[in-house]
C-alpha positions as a printed Julia matrix, in Angstrom:
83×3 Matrix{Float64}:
 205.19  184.01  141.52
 204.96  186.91  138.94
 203.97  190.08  138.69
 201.02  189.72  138.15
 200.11  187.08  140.22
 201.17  189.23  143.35
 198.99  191.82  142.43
 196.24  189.98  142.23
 196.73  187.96  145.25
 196.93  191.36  147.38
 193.82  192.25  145.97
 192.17  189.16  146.83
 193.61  189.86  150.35
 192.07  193.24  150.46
 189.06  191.84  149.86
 188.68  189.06  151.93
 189.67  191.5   154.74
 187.19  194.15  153.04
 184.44  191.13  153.13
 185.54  190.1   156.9
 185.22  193.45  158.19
 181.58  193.92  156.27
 180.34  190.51  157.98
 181.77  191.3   161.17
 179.76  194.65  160.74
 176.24  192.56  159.79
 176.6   190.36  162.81
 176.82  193.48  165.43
 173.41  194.17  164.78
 172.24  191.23  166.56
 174.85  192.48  169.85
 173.35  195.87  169.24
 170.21  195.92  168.58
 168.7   192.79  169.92
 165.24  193.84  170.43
 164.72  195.83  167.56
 162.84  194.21  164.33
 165.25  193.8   161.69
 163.03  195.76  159.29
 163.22  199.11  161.08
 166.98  198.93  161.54
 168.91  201.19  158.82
 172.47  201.45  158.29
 173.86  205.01  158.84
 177.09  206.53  159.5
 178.47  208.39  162.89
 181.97  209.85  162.44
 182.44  208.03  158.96
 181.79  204.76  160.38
 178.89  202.53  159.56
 176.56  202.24  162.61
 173.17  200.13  163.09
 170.85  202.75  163.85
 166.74  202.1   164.73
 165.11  205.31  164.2
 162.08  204.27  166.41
 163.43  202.41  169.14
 166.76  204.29  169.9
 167.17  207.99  171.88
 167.29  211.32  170.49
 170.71  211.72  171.44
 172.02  208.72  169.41
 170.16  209.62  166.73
 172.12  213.32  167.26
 175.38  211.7   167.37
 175.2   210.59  163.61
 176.3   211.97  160.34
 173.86  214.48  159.3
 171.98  213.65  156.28
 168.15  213.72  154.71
 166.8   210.73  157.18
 168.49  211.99  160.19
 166.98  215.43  159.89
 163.67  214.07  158.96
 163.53  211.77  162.4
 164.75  214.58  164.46
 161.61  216.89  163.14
 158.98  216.98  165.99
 156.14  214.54  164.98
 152.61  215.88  164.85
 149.86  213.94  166.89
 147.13  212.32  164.99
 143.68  211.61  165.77
């Protein structure tokens, strides 16, 4: 094998591992979030890592825990009541 060979067959192994580890990650959401509908789930991150996150269904305090960014602060606002 030459040079260039075993480059690109480490970068192939990155990303199969890369690709394992972002299926693995799509599955959980069925393990953690099991009652939610798929459509209101949204992917956000909590210490850097990806999380499944359901900005209806799940407490204020998980929704605390993440990554601040423009959604999170927007779903921690107080919601007005409607008529």
């Amino acid at each position: 094998m030459n040079l260039d060979n075993g480059i690109i067959y480490n970068n192939l192994e990155k990303e199969i591992k890369n690709l394992k580890k972002e299926l693995k990650f799509y599955k959980s959401l069925f393990n953690t979030h099991g009652n939610s509908v798929v459509h209101n789930l949204t992917i956000k991150k909590r210490k850097c890592k990806k999380v499944w996150i359901d900005p209806i269904n799940d407490n204020r305090e998980k929704i605390l825990d993440l990554d601040m960014d423009d959604d999170v602060k927007e779903w921690l606002k107080p919601t007005k009541c409607e008529r």
